[in-house]
C-alpha positions as CSV (number, residue, x, y, z in Angstrom):
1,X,0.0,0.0,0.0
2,X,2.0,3.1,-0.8
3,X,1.7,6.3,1.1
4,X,0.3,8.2,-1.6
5,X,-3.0,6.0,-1.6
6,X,-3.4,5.9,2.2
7,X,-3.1,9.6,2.6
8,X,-5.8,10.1,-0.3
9,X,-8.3,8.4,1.6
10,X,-7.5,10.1,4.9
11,X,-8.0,13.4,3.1
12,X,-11.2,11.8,1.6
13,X,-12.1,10.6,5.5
14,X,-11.4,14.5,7.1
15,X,-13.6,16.1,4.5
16,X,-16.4,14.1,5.6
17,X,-16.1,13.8,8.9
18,X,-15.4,17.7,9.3
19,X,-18.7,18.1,8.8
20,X,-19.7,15.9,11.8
21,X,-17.0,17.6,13.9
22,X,-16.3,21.6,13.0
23,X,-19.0,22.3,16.1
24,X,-16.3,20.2,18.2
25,X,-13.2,22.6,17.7
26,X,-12.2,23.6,21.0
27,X,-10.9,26.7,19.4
28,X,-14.5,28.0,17.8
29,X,-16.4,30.6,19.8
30,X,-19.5,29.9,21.8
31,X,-22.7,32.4,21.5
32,X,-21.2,35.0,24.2
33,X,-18.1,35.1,21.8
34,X,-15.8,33.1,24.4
35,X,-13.4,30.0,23.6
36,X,-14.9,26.6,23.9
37,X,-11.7,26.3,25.9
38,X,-12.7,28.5,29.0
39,X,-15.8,26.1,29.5
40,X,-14.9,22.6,28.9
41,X,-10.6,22.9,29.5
42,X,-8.2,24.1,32.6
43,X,-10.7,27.3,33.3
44,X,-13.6,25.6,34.0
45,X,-14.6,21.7,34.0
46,X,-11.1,20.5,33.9
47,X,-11.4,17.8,32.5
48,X,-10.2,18.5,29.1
49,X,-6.5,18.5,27.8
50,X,-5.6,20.1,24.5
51,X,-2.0,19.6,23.0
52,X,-0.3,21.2,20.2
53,X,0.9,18.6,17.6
54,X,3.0,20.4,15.2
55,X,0.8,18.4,11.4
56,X,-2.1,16.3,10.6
57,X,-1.4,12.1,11.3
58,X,-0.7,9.8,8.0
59,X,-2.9,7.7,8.7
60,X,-5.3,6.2,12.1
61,X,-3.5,2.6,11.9
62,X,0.0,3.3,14.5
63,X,1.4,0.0,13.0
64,X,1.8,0.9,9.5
65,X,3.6,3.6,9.5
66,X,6.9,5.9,11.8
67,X,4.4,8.8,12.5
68,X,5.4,11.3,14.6
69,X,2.1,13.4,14.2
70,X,-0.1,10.0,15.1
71,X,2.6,9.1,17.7
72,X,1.1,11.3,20.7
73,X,-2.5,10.4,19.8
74,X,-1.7,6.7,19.4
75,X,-0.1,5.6,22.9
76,X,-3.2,6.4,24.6
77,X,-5.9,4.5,21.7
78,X,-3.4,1.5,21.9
79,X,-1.4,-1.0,23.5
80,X,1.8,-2.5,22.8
81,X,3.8,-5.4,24.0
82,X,6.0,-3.3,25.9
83,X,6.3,0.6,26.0
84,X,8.8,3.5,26.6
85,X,8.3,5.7,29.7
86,X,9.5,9.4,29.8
87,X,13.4,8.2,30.1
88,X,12.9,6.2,26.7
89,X,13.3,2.7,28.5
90,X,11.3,-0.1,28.0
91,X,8.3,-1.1,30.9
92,X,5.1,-3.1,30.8
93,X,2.2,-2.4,28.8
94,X,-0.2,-5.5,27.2
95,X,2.9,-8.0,28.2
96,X,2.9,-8.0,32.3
97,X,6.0,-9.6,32.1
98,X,8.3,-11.7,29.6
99,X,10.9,-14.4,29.9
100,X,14.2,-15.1,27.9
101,X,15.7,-18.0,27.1
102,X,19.6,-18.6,28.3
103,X,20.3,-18.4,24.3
104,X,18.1,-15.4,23.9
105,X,16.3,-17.2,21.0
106,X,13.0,-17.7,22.6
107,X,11.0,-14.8,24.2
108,X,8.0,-15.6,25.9
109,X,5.3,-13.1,26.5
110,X,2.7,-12.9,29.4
111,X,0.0,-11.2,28.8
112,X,-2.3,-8.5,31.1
113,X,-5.4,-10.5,31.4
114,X,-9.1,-8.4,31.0
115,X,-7.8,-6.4,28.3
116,X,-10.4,-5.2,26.0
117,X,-10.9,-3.4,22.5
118,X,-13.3,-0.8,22.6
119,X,-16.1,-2.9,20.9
120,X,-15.6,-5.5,24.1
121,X,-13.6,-7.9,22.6
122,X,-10.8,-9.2,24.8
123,X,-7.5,-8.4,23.6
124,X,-5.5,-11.6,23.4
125,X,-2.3,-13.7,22.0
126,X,-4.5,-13.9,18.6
127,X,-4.4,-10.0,18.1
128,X,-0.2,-10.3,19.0
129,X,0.6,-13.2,16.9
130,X,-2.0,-11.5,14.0
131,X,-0.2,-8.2,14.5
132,X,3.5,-9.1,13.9
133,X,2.9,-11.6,11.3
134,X,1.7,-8.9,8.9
135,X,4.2,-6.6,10.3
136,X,6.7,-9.6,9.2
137,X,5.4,-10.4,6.1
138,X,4.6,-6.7,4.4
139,X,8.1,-4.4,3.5
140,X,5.7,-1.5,4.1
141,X,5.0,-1.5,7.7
142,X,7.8,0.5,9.2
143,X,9.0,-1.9,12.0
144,X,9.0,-5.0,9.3
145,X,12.7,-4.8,8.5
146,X,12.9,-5.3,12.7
147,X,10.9,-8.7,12.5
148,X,13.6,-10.3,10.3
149,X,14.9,-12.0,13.4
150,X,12.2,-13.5,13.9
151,X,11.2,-16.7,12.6
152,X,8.2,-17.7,13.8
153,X,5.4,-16.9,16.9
154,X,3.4,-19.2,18.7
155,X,0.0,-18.8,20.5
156,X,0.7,-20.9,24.1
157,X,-2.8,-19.7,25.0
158,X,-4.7,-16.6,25.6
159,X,-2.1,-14.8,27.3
160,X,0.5,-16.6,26.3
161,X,3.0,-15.9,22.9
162,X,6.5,-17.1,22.1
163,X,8.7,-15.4,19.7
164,X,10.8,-17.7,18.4
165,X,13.8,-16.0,16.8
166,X,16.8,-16.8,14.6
167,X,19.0,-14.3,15.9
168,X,19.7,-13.2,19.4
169,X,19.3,-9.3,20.4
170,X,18.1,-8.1,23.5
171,X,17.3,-4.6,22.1
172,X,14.1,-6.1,21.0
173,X,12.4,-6.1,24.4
174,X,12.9,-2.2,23.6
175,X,12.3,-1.5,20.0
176,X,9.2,-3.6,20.3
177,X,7.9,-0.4,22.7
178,X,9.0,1.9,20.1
179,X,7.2,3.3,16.5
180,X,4.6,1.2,14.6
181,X,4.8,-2.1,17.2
182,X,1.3,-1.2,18.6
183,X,-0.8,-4.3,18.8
184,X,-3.7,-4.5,16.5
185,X,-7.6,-5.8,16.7
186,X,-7.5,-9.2,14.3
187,X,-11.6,-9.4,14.0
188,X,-11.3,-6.2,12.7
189,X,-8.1,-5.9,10.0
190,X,-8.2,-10.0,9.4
191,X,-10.4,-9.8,6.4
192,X,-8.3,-10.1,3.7
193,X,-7.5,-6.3,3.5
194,X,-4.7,-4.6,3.6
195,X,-4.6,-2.2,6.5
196,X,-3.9,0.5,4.1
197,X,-7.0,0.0,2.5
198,X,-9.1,-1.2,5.4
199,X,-11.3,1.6,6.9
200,X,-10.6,0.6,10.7
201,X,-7.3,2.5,9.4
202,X,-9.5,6.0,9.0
203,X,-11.4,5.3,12.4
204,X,-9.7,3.1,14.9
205,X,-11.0,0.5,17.6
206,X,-8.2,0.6,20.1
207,X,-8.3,-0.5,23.7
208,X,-6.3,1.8,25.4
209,X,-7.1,4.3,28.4
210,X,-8.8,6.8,25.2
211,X,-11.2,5.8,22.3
212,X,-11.2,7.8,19.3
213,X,-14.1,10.4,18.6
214,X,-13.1,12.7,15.7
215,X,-10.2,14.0,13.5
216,X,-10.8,17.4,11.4
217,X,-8.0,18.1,9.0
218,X,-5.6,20.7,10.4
219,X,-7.5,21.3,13.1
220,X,-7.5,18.6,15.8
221,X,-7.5,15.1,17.0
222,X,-10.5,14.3,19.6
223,X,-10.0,11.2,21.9
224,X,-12.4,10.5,24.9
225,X,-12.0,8.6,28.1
226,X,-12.7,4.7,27.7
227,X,-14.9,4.6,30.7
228,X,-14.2,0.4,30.7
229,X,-10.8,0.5,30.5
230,X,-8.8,-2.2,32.3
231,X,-7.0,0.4,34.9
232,X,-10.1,2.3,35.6
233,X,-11.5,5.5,33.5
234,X,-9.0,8.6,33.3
235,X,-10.2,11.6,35.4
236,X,-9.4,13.4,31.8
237,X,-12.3,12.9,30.0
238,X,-11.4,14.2,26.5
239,X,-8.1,14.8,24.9
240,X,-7.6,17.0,22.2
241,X,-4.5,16.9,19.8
242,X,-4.3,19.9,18.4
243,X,-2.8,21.0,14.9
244,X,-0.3,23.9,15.1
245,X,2.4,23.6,13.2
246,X,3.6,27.0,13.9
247,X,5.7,27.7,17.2
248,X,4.7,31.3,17.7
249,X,0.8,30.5,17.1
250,X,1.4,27.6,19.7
251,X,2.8,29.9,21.7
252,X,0.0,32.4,21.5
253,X,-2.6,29.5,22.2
254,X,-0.7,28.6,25.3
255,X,-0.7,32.1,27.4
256,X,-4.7,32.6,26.0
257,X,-5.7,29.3,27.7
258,X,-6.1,27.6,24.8
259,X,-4.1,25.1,25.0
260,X,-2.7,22.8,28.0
261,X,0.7,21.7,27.1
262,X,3.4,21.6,23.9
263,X,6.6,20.1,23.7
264,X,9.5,22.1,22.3
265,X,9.1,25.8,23.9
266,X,11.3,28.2,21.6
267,X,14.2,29.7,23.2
268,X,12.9,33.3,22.8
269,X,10.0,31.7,25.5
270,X,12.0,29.8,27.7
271,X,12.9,32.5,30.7
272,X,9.2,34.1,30.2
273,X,7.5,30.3,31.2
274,X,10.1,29.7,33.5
275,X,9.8,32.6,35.7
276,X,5.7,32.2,35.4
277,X,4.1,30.7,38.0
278,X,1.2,29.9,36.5
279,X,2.9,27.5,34.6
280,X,5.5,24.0,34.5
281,X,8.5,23.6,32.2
282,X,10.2,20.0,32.0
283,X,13.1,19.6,30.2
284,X,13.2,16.5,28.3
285,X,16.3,15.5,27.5
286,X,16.5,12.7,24.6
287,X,19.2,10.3,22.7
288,X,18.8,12.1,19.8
289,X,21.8,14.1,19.3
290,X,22.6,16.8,16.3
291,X,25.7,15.3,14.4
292,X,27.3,15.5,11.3
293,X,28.0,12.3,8.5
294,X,30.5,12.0,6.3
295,X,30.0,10.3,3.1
296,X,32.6,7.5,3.1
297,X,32.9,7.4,-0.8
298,X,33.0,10.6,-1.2
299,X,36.3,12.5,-2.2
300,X,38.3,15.2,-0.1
301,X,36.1,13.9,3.3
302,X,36.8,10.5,2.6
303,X,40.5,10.9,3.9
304,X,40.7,10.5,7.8
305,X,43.0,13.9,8.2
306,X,40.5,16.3,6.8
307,X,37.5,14.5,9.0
308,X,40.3,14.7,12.0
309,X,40.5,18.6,10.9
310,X,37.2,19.0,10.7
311,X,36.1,17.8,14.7
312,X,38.9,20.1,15.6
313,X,37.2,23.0,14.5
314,X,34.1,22.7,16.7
315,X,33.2,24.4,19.5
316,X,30.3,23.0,20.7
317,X,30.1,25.5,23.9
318,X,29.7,28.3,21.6
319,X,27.2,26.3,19.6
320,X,25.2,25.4,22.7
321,X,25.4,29.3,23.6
322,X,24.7,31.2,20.7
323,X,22.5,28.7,18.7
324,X,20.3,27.0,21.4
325,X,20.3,29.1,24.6
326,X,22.3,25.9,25.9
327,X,19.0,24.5,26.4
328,X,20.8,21.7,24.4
329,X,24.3,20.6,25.8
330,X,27.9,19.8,24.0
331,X,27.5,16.5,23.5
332,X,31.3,14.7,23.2
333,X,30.6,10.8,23.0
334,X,30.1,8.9,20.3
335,X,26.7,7.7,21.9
336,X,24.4,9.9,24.2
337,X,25.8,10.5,26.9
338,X,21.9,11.2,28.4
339,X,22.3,7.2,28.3
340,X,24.6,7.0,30.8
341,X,25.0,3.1,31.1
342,X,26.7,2.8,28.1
343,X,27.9,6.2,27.0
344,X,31.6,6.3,26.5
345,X,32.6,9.5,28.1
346,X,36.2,8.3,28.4
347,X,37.0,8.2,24.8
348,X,35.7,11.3,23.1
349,X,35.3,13.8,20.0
350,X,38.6,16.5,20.7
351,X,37.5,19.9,22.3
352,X,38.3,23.2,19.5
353,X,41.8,23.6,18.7
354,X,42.1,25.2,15.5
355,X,46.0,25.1,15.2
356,X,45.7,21.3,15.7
357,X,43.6,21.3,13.0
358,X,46.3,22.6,11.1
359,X,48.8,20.6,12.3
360,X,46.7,17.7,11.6
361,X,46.3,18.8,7.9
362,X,49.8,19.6,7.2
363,X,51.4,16.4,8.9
364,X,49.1,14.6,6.1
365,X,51.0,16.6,3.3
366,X,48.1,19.5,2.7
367,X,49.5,22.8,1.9
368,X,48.4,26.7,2.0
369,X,47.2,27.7,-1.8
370,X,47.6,31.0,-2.6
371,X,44.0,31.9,-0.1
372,X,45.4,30.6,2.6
373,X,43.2,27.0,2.6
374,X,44.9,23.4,2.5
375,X,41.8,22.1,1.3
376,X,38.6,23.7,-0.5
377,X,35.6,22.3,-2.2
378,X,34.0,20.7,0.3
379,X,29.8,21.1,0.1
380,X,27.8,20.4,3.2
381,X,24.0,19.4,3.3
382,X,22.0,20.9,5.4
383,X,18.2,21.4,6.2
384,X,16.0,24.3,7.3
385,X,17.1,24.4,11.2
386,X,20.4,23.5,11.7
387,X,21.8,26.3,9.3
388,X,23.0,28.3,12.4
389,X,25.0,25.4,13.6
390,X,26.5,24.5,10.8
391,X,27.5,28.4,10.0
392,X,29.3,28.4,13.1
393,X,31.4,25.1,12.6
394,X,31.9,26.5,8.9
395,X,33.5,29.7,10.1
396,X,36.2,28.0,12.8
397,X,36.5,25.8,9.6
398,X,37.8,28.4,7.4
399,X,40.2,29.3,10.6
400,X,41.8,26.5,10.0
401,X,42.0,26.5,5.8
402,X,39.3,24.5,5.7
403,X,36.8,25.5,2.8
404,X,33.3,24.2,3.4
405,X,30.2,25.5,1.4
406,X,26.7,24.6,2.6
407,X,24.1,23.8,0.5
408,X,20.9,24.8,2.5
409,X,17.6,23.0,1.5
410,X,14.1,22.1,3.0
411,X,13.6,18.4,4.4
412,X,12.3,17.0,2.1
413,X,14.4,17.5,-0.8
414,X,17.5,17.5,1.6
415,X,15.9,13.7,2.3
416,X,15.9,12.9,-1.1
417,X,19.7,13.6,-1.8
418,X,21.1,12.1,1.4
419,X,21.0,8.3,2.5
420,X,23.3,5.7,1.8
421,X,24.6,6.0,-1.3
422,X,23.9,9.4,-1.7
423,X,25.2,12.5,-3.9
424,X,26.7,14.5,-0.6
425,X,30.1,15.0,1.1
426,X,28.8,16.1,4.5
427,X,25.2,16.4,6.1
428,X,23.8,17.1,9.2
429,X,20.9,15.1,10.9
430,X,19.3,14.6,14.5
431,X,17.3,11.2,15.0
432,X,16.9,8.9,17.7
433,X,19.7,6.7,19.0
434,X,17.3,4.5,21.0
435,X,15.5,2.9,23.1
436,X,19.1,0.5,23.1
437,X,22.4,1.2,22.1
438,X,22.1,-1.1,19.5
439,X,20.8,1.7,17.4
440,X,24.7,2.3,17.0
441,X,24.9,-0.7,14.8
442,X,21.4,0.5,13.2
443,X,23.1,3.7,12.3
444,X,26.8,3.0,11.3
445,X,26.6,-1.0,11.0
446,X,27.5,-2.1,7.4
447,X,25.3,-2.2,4.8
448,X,22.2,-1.2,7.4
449,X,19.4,0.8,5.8
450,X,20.5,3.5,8.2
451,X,24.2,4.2,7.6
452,X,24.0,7.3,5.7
453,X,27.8,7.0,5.5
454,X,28.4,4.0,4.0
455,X,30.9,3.4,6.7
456,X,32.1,-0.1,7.0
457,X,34.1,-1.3,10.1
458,X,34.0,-5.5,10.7
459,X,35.3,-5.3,14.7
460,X,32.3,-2.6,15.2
461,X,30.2,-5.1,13.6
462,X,31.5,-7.8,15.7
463,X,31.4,-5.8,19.0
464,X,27.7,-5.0,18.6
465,X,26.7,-8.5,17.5
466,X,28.4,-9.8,20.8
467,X,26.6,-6.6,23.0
468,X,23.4,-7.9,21.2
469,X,23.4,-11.2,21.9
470,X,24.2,-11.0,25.5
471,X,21.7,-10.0,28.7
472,X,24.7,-9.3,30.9
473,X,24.1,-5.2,31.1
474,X,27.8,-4.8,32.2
475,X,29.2,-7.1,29.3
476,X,26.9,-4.9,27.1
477,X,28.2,-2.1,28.1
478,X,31.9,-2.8,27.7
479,X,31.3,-3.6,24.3
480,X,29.5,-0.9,23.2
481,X,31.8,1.4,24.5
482,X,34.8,-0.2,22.8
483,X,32.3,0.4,19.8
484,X,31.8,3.9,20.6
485,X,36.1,4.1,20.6
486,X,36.1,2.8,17.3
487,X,33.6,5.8,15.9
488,X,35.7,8.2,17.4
489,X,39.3,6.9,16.2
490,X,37.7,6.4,12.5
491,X,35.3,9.6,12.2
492,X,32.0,8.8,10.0
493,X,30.0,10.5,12.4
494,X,31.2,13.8,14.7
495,X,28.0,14.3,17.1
496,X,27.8,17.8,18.2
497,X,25.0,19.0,20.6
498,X,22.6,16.7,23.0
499,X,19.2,17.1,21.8
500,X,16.6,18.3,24.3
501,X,13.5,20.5,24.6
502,X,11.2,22.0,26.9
503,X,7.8,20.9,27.6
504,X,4.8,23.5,29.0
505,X,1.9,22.7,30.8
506,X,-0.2,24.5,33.5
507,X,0.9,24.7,36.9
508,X,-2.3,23.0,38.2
509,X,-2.3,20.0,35.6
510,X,-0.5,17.1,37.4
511,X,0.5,13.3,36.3
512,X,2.0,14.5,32.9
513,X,3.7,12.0,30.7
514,X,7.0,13.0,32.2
515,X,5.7,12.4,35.6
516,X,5.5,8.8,35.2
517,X,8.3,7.4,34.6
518,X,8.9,3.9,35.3
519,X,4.8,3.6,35.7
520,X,3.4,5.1,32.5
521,X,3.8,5.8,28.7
522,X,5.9,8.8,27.2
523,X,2.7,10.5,25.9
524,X,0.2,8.8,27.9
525,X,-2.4,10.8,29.9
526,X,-4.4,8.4,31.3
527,X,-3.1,9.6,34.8
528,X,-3.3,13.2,34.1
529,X,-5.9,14.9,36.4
530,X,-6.3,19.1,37.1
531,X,-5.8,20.0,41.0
């Protein structure tokens, strides 16, 4: 089913039900010309949250595709195996518990028993096995590259499911709590559809703590409490996603009332919420950090000394300072160092040192032309966003007689030129590096889909297949770190800043998603409640 089709028939699905749902917008005006907000959200009722999402979903199935616009909206309509709380590590959500085997070949799943889909139908080892044998057996469902290690699952009984897989990795237990793994209804999509086409896609039956009432394109997402839910209703009784895609209009909605939380407060806000009483900042730190890629196969960057030169010009303080109100941190290690288990923060990218640099490039054989640069003709991808940080590292560059140009383009047409294999010396990206560190073989492992460099190291390989295959954290950890080392020494990947934002909510609004870790989803709300 290509994404093409499947948006077409969401648009097709908003057009009608806009109709249905326009009287619904919690920003509309009632007959004495107040917001809908001030009655039914934190100035009234409470009972109603409203959060900015910054774009209108893909689609309603979560297993189909990575959306980070369904994302929010789908961890409270559905359940997965297992789930990420607020620090991005993996705890209970359908699966109570789970076992391994001593070979790590056979995970066993216990399920929650009395969980139900909306329409009453109990939620059982039928809808898991279902699930992830379409995930499996269809290249378009985003997590089906992930289910290659898996050979086969069997149904033990109701609450019972065995993976049975073909190689070992304990990063599964995570990823599986991660995008597009949330378990699906089989009565409903096992009808010889495909989910793209199937209209249970457009309008969901979930059987999480909220049930879907109404989506209006660029506009909102309205979920309502499932009064039957396993856990007991939430004491919020509707939830409203709401479509913003501009940070300033966010903002705007925020201080009116109109809104009850947003993740990713601009830097121009962040003193003005913090010094408010009236309201909550959380900063939420993530392993995603801002790094640059070199292209492996690409001339000039392709020899070690000029990548060496290159992390010698950065100064990530000044970076921190000047581009992101060090909100964001210099981030040294070759893995997040937010992860502190398994960040390397022994063997690190160099500090600035611009005559190093120099040194660097001239003990290699480079020499001054007649502008004063040992090397020139280097071209940089970047998108709209990290242009600031990338200016800066361009200008200690040149310092050093380093001539980098960037080529400045919007996401998706710097998407389109970069990847492995792609037309580019240098680009700059952010991404996860999670929920496990074996997201470090994901992104620099050879030949994986995710190597934008086309980097190719076998003892990195080997060290991550042996911190894979084994459930001794320590042991993991060690390896991965000797990993990490290798990154550094070899330079396909320079990371530069620690990603983080702030969140926003109302001072009186307690039980937020980042209240609850260890107990709770990252976006879930079905704690939330107004004091």
């Amino acid at each position: 089913m290509k994404k093409v089709k499947l948006m077409a028939l969401l648009l097709a699905f908003t057009m009608g039900l806009s109709v249905f749902t326009a009287c619904g917008n919690p920003n509309s005006k009632n007959e004495n010309g107040n917001s809908d907000k001030a009655q039914q959200g934190n100035s009234s009722t409470k009972d109603t949250v409203i959060y900015r999402i910054g774009g209108d979903p893909l689609s309603f199935n979560p297993s189909l595709l990575g959306d980070d616009n369904l994302y929010p909206a789908a961890q409270n309509m559905f359940h997965r195996l297992t789930k990420l709380d607020t620090t991005k590590q993996p705890i209970p959500d359908a699966a109570e518990s789970w076992s391994i085997s001593e070979d790590a070949l056979t995970i066993t799943w216990h399920l929650r028993d009395g969980l139900k889909w909306w329409d009453g139908e109990a939620l059982n080892a039928e809808d898991v096995k279902y699930t992830f044998d379409y995930i499996k057996e269809h290249p378009e469902c985003y997590f089906s590259t992930s289910m290659k290690i898996v050979d086969s699952i069997e149904i033990v009984d109701d609450l019972t499911v065995v993976f049975h897989m073909n190689t070992p990795d304990m990063s599964f237990i995570a990823r599986i709590g991660w995008y597009a793994t949330f378990i699906m209804p089989e009565h409903i999509f096992n009808n010889g559809q495909a989910w793209g086409d199937n209209p249970a896609s457009l309008k969901p039956i979930g059987s999480g703590p909220f049930k879907f009432e109404s989506y209006t394109q660029g506009s909102n997402i309205t979920l309502v409490a499932n009064e039957n839910y396993i856990d007991g209703p939430p004491k919020i009784k509707k939830l409203i996603f709401s479509i913003i895609p501009d940070d300033s209009t966010a903002i705007q909605a925020l201080l009116n009332g109109e809104l009850d939380g947003m993740e990713g407060v601009p830097n121009a806000y962040v003193d003005q919420f913090l010094n408010d009483k009236n309201f909550r900042m959380i900063l939420d730190k993530y392993p995603s950090p801002y790094r640059i890629i070199f292209n492996m196969k690409a001339d000039k960057v392709n020899d070690l000394a000029v990548r060496k030169a290159i992390a010698l010009c950065i100064n990530r303080e000044e970076i921190a300072s000047k581009v992101y109100g060090n909100v964001m941190t210099p981030e040294y290690s070759a893995y997040p160092s937010v992860v502190s288990w398994c960040s390397n923060t022994t063997d690190t990218y160099p500090k600035q040192n611009i005559e190093e640099a120099k040194k660097v490039l001239e003990d290699a054989g480079y020499k001054k032309d007649a502008n004063g640069y040992y090397v020139t003709g280097i071209t940089w991808d970047v998108f709209e966003g990290m242009q600031d940080m990338a200016n800066l590292i361009i200008a200690s560059c040149k310092e050093a007689g380093i001539g980098i140009e960037m080529i400045l383009s919007e996401y998706n047409a710097w998407s389109q030129k970069v990847g492995p294999g792609g037309d580019f010396m240098m680009e700059s990206q952010g991404g996860f590096m999670g929920p496990d560190p074996a997201a470090l073989a994901t992104r620099y492992g050879t030949g994986s889909g995710s190597n934008y460099a086309s980097w190719s190291n076998a003892e990195f390989d080997s060290l991550c297949a042996q911190a894979a295959a084994t459930s001794d954290t320590e042991k993991r950890a060690e390896l991965y770190k000797k990993a990490q080392k290798i990154i550094v020494d070899e330079l396909p990947a320079i990371n530069v800043i620690g990603y983080a934002a702030y969140k926003v909510y109302p001072a009186d609004l307690m039980n937020v998603p980042e209240d609850g870790a260890g107990k709770w989803g990252w976006n879930e709300w079905s704690n939330a409640y107004y004091k």
